[in-house]
Steps between C-alpha positions, in 0.01 A plus 500: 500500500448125541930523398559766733383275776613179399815665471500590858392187612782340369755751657360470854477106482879544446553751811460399860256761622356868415789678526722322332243505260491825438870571510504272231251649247723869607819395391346332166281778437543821624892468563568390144357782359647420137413176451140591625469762274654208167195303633251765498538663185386196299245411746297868457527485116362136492242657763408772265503211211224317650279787611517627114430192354136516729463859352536342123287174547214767661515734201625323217312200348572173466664439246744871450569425830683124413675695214 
């Protein structure tokens, strides 16, 4: 989240008000439809990574879970 919004930040520093703004994140986001999707693929399995890894370090011990 704290990348979602830093992210932001940054694009509306660049922009010279609201609108422009949000025209911005559109055609980058929701217009490019492809090249959103590339980006988003990776980004859910490394999601998925992460919340798996707290699923092993809960149920596994120590040291089969450094194995």
């Amino acid at each position: 989240m704290a990348k979602l919004v830093l992210s932001l930040a940054l694009v509306y520093k660049d922009e010279t008000g609201v609108q422009s703004w949000f025209n911005s994140i559109k055609k980058y986001v929701w217009d490019n439809k492809i090249n959103t999707l590339i980006v988003s693929v990776p980004a859910l399995v490394y999601h998925i990574q992460n919340n798996l890894l707290y699923v092993a370090a809960t149920h596994l011990d120590t040291a089969t879970y450094h194995v």
